[in-house]
Biopython code that builds the backbone (N, CA, C, O; Angstrom):
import numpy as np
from Bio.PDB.StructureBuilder import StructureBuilder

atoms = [
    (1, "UNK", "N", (-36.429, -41.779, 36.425)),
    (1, "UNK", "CA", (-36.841, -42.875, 35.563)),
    (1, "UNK", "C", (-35.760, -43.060, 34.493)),
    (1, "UNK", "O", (-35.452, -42.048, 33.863)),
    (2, "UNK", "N", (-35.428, -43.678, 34.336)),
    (2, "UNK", "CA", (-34.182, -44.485, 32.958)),
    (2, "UNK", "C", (-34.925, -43.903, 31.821)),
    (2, "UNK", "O", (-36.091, -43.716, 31.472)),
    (3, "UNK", "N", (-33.450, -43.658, 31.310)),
    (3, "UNK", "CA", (-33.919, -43.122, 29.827)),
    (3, "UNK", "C", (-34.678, -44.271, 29.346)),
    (3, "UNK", "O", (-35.906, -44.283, 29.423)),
    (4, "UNK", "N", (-33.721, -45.652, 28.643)),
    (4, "UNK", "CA", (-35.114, -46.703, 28.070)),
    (4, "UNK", "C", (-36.503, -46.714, 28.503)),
    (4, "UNK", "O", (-37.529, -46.863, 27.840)),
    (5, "UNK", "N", (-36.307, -46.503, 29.906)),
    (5, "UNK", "CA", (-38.238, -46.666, 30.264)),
    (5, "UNK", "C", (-38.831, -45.253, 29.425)),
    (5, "UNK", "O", (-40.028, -45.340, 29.148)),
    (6, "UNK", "N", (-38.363, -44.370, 29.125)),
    (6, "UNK", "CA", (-38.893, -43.206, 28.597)),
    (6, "UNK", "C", (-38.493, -43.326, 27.033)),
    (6, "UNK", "O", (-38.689, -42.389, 26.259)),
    (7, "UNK", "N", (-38.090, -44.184, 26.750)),
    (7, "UNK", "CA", (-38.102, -44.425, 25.216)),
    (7, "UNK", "C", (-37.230, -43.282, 24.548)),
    (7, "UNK", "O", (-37.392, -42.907, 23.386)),
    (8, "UNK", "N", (-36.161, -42.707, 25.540)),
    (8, "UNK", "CA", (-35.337, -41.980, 24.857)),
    (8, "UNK", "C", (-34.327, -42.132, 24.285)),
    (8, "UNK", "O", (-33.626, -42.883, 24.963)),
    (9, "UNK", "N", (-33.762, -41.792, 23.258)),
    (9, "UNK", "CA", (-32.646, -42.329, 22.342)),
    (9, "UNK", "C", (-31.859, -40.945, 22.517)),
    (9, "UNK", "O", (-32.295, -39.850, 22.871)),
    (10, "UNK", "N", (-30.389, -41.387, 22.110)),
    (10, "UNK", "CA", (-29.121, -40.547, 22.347)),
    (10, "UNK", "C", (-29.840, -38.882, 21.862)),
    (10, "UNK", "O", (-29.790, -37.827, 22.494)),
    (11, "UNK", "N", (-30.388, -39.132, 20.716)),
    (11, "UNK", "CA", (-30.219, -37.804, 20.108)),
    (11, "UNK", "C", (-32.056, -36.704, 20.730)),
    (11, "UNK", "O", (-32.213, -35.487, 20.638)),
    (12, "UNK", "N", (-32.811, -37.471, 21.145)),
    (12, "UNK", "CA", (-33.985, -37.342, 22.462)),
    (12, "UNK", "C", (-32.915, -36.474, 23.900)),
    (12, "UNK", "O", (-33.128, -35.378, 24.418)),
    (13, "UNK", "N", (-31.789, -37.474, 24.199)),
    (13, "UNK", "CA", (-30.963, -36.755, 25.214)),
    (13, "UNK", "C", (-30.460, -35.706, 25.206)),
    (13, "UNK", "O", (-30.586, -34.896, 26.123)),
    (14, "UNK", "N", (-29.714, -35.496, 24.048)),
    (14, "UNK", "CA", (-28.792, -34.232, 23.454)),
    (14, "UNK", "C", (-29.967, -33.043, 23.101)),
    (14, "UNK", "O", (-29.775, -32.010, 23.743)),
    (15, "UNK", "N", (-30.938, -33.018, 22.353)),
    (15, "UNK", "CA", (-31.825, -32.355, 22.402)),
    (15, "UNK", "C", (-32.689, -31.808, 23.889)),
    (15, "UNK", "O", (-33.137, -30.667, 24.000)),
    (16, "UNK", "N", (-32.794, -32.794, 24.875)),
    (16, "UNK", "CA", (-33.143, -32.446, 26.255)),
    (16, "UNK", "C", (-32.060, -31.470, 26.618)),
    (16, "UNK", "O", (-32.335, -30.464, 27.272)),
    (17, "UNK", "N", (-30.825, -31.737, 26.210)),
    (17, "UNK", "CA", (-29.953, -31.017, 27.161)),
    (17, "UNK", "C", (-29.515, -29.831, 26.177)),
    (17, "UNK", "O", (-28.457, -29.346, 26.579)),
    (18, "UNK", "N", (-29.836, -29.412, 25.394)),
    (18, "UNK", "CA", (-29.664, -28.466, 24.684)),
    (18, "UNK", "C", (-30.703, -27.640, 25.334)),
    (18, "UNK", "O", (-30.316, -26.732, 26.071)),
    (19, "UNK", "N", (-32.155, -27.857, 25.138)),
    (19, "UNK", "CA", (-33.172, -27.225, 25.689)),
    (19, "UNK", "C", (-33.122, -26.095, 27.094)),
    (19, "UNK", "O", (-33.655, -25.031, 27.411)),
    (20, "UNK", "N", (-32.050, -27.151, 27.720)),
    (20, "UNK", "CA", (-32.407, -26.826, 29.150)),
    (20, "UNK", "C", (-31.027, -26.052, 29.915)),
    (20, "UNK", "O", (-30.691, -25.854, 31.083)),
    (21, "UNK", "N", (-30.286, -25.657, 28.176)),
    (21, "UNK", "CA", (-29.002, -24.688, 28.612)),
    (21, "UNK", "C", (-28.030, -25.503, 29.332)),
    (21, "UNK", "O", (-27.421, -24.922, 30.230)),
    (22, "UNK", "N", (-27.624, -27.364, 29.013)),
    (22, "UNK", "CA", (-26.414, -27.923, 29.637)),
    (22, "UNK", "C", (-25.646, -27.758, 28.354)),
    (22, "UNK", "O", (-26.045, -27.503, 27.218)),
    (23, "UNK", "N", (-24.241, -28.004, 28.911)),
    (23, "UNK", "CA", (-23.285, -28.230, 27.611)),
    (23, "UNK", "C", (-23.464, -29.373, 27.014)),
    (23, "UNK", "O", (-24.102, -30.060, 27.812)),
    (24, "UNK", "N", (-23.172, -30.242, 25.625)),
    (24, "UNK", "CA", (-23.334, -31.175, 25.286)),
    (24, "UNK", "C", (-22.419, -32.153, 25.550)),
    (24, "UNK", "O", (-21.309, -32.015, 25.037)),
    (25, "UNK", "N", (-22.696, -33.417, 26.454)),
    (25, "UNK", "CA", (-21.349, -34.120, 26.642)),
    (25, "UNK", "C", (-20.313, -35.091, 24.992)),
    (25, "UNK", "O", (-20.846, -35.551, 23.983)),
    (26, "UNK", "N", (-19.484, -35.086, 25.185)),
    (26, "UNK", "CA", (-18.804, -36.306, 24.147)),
    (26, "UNK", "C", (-19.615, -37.575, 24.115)),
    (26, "UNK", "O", (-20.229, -38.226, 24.960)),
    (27, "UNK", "N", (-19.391, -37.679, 22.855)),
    (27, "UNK", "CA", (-20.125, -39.225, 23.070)),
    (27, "UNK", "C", (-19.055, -40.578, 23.709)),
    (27, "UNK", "O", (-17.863, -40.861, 23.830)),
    (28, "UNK", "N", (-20.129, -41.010, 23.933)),
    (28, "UNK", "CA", (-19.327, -42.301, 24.915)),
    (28, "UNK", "C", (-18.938, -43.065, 24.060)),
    (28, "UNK", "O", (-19.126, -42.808, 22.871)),
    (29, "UNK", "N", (-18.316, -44.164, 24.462)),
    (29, "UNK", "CA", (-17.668, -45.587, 23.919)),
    (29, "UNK", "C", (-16.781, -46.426, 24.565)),
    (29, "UNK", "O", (-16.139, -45.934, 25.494)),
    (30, "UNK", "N", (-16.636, -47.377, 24.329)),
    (30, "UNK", "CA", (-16.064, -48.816, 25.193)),
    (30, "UNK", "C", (-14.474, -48.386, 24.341)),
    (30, "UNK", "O", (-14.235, -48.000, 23.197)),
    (31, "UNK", "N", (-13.496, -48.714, 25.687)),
    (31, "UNK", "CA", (-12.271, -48.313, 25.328)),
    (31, "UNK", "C", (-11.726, -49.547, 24.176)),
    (31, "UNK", "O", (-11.545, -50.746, 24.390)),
    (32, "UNK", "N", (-11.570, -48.865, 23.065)),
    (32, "UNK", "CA", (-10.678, -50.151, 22.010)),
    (32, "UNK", "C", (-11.572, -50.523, 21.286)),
    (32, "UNK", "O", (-11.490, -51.635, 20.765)),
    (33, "UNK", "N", (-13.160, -49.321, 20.956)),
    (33, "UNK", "CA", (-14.247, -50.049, 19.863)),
    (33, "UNK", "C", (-13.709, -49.644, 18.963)),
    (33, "UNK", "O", (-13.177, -48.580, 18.647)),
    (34, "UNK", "N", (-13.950, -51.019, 18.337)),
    (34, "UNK", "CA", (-13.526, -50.989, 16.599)),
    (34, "UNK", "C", (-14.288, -49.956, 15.372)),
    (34, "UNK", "O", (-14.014, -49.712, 14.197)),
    (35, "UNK", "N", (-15.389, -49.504, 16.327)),
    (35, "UNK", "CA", (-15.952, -48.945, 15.490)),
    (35, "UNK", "C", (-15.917, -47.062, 15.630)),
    (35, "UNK", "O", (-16.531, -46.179, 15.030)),
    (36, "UNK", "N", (-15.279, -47.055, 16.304)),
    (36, "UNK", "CA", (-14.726, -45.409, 16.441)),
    (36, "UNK", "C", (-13.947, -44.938, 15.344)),
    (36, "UNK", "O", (-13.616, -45.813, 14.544)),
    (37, "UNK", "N", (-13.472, -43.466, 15.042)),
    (37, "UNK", "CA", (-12.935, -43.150, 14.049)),
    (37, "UNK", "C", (-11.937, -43.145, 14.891)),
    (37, "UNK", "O", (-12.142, -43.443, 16.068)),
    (38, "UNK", "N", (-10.425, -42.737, 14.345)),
    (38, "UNK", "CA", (-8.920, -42.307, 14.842)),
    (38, "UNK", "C", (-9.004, -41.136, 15.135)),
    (38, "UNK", "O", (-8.288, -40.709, 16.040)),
    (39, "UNK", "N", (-9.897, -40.283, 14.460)),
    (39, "UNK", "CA", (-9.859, -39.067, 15.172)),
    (39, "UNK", "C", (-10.305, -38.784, 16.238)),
    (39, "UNK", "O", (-9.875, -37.796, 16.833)),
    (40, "UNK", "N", (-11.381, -39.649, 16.814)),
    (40, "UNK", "CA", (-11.827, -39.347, 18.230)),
    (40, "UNK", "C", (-10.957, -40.094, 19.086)),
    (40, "UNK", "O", (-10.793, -39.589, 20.196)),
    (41, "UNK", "N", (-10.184, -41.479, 18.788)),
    (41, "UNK", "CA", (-9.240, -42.026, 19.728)),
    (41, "UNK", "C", (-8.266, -40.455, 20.084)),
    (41, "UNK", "O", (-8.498, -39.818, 21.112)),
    (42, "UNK", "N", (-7.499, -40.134, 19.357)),
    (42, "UNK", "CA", (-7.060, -39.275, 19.195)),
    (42, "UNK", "C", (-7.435, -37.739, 20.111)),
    (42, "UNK", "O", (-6.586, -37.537, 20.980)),
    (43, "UNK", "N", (-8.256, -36.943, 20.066)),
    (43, "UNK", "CA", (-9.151, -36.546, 20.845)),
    (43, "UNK", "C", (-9.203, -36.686, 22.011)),
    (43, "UNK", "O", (-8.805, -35.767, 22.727)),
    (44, "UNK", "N", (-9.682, -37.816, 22.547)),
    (44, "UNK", "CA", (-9.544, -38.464, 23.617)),
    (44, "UNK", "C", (-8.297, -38.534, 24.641)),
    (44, "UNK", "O", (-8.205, -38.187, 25.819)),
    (45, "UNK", "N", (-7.427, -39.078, 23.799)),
    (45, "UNK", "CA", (-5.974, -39.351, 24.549)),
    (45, "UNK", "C", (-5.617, -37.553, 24.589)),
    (45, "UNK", "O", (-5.184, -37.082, 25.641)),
    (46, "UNK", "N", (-5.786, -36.860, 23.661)),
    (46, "UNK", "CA", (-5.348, -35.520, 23.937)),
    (46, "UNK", "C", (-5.522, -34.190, 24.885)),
    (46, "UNK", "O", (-4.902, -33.217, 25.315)),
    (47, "UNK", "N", (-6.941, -34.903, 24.910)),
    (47, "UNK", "CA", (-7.967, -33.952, 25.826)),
    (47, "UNK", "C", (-8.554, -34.252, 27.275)),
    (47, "UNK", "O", (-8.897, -33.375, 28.068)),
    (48, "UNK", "N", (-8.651, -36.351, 27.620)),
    (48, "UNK", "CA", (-8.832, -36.714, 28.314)),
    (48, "UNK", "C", (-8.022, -37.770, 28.424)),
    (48, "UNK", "O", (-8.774, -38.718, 28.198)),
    (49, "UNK", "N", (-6.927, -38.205, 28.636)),
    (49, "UNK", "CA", (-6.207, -38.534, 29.000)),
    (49, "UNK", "C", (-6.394, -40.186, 30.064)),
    (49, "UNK", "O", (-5.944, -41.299, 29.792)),
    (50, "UNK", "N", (-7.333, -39.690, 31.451)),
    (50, "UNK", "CA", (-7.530, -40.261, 32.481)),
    (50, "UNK", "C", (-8.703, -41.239, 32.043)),
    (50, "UNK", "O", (-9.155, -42.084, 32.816)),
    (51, "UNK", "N", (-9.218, -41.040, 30.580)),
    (51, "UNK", "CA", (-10.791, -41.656, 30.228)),
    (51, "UNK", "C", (-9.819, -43.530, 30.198)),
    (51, "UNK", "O", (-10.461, -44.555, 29.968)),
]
sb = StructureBuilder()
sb.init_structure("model")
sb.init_model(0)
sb.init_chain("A")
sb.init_seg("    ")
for serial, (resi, resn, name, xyz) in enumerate(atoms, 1):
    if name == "N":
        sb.init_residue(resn, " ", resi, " ")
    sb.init_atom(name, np.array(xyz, "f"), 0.0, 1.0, " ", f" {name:<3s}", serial, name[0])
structure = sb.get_structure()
């Protein structure tokens, strides 16, 4: 079932997956949002490269 149909929000997810012993993924984002910091562009290009 989709998270929206279950009324779950990002931090509902991260908490599921904490619970259940996964690692926590990075948060997502659309390549070139204006609303990211430089440090995660940064990050990104350093660590993932292929994103």
């Amino acid at each position: 079932m989709p998270l929206i149909e279950r009324h779950m929000t990002r931090h509902d997810c991260l908490r599921w997956l904490n619970r259940h012993g996964y690692p926590l993924p990075p948060k997502s984002a659309c390549i070139g949002c204006p609303f990211d910091f430089e440090a995660v562009w940064r990050t990104m290009r350093d660590e993932d490269p292929e994103v």
